[in-house]
Structure formats: structure tokens, C-alpha cells
Backbone bond lengths (Angstrom), bond angles and torsions (degrees), N, CA, C in turn:
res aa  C-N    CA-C-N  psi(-1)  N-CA   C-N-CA  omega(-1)  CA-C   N-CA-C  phi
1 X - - - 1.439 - - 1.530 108.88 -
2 X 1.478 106.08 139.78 1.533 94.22 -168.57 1.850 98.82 -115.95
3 X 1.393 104.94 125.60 1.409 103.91 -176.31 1.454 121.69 -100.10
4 X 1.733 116.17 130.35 1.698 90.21 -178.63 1.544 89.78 -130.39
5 X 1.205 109.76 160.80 1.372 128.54 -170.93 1.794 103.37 -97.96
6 X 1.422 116.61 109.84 1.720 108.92 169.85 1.586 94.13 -131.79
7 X 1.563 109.45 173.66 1.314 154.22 178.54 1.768 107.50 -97.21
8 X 1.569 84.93 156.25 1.362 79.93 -174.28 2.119 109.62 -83.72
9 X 1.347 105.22 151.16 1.227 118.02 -159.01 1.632 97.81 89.42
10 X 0.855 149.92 -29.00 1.719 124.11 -174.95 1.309 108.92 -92.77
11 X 1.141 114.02 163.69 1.435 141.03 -165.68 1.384 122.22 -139.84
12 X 1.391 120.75 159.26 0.962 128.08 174.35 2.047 112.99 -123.05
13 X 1.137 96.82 154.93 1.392 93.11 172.33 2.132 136.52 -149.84
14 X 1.488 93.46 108.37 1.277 99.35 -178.13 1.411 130.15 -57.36
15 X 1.247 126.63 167.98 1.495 136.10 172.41 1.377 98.69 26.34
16 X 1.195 159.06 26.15 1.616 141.77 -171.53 1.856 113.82 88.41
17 X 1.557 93.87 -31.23 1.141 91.56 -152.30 1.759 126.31 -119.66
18 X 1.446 108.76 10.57 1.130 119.57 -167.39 1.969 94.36 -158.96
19 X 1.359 93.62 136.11 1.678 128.80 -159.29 1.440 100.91 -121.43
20 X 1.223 115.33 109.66 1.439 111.74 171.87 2.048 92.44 -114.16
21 X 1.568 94.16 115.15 1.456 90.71 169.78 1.788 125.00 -109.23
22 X 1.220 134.35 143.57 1.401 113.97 172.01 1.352 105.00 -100.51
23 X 1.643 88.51 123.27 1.847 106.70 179.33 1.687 110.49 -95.96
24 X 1.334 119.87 4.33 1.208 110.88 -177.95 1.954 110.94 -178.94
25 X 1.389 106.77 152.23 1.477 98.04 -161.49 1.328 88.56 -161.92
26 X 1.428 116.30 105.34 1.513 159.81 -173.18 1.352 125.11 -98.97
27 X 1.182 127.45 62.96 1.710 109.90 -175.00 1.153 97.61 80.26
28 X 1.698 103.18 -141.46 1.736 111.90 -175.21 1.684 98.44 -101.11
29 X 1.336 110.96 35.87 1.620 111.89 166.75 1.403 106.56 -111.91
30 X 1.366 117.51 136.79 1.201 121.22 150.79 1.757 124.34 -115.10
31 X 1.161 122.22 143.05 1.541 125.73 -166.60 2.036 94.98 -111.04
32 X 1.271 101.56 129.51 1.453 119.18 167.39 1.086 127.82 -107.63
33 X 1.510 145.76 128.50 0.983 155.38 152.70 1.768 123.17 -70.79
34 X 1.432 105.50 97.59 1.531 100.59 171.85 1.461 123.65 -104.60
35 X 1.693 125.49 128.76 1.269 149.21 -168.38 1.494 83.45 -113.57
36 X 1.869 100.45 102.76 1.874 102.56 159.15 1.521 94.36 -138.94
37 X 1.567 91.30 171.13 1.686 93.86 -174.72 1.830 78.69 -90.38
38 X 1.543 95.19 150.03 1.702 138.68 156.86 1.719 93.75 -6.82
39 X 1.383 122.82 -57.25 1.414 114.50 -131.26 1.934 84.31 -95.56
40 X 1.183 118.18 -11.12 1.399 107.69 -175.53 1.565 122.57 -102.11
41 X 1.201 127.45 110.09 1.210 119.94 178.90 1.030 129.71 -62.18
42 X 1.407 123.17 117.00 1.168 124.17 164.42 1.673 124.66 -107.13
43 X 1.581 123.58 122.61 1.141 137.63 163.79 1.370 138.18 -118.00
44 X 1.232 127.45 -179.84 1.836 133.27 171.93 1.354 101.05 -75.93
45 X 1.322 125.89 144.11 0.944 121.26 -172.67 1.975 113.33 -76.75
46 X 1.339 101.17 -10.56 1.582 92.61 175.77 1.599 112.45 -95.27
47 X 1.401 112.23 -1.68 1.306 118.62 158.05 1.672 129.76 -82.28
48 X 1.430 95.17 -33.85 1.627 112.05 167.41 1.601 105.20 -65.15
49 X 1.477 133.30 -50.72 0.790 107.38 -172.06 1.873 123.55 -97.30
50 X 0.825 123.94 7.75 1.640 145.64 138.48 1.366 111.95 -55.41
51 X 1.425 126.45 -11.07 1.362 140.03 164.73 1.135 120.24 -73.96
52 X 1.838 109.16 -52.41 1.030 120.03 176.65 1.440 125.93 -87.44
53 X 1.159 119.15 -18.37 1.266 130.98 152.46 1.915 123.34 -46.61
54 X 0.804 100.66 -61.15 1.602 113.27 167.19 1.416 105.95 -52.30
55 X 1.707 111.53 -60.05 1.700 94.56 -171.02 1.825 102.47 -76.31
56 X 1.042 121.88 24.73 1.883 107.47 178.52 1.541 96.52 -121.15
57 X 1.534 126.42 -11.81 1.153 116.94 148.34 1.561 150.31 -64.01
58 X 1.416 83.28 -29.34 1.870 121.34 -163.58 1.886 76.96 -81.57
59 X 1.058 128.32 -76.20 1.767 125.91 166.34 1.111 117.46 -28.24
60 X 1.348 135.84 -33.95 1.728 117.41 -152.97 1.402 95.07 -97.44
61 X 1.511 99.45 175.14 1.407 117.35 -154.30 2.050 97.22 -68.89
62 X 1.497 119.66 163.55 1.269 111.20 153.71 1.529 113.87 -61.01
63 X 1.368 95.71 125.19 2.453 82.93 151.49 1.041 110.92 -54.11
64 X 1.635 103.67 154.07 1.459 114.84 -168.75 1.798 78.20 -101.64
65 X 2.010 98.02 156.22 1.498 109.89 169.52 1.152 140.71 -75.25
66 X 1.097 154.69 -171.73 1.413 142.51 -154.42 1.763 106.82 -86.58
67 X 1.496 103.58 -7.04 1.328 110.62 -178.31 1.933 118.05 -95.30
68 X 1.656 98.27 -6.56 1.379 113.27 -165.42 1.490 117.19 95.18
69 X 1.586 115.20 -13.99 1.549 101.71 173.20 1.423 144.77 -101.78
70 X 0.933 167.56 131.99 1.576 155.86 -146.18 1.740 83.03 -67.91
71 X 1.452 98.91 152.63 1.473 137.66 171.51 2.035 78.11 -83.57
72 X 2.017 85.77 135.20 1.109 92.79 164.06 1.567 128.87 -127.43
């Protein structure tokens, strides 16, 4: 993990194409500003992974019924 230390107003910037800036720094909060193009999602990570949770359900097998067989 690569850590860098900024102020508020500075930024950092990935691949060319995405700007994570800190616009504000509160206590032990800090607020980020993300600049991505359209096609890349960006989320919180307890929303990202509630993302992924849902799609590894939507995949897994049916439970089988109290008799041992898939509901058909």
C-alpha cells in the first residue's frame, strides 16, 4: 500500500485519469473529492463490498429442499 501524506486542496492522481482531492479535514474525518471518467466505478468500500456480496449470491447454487432436491 502506498501512503502519501496531503493537505487540504491537494490531490493526488491515478492512471492519467482520476483525481482524488481532499476538500476538507474535520477532526478524525477526512472528506474526498473523486474526478473519474463515467465508465469507472467509484464507491465506499462498505458499499463496494455489499456489491459484491449480492453478485456472489445472485451466482451460487439454489439450496437444495428439505427433501435433498433443488426447487424446480
Amino acid at each position: 500500500m502506498l501512503v502519501l501524506s496531503r493537505k487540504k486542496n491537494e490531490s493526488i492522481v491515478i492512471n492519467n485519469d482520476i483525481t482524488i482531492v481532499v476538500v476538507e479535514i474535520r477532526g478524525d474525518k477526512v472528506r474526498l473529492g473523486v474526478e473519474a471518467p463515467k465508465e469507472v466505478p467509484v464507491h465506499r468500500r462498505e458499499v463496494y463490498d455489499a456489491i459484491k456480496r449480492n453478485e456472489a449470491a445472485e451466482h451460487a447454487p439454489a439450496p437444495a429442499n428439505e427433501a435433498g432436491l433443488k426447487d424446480s
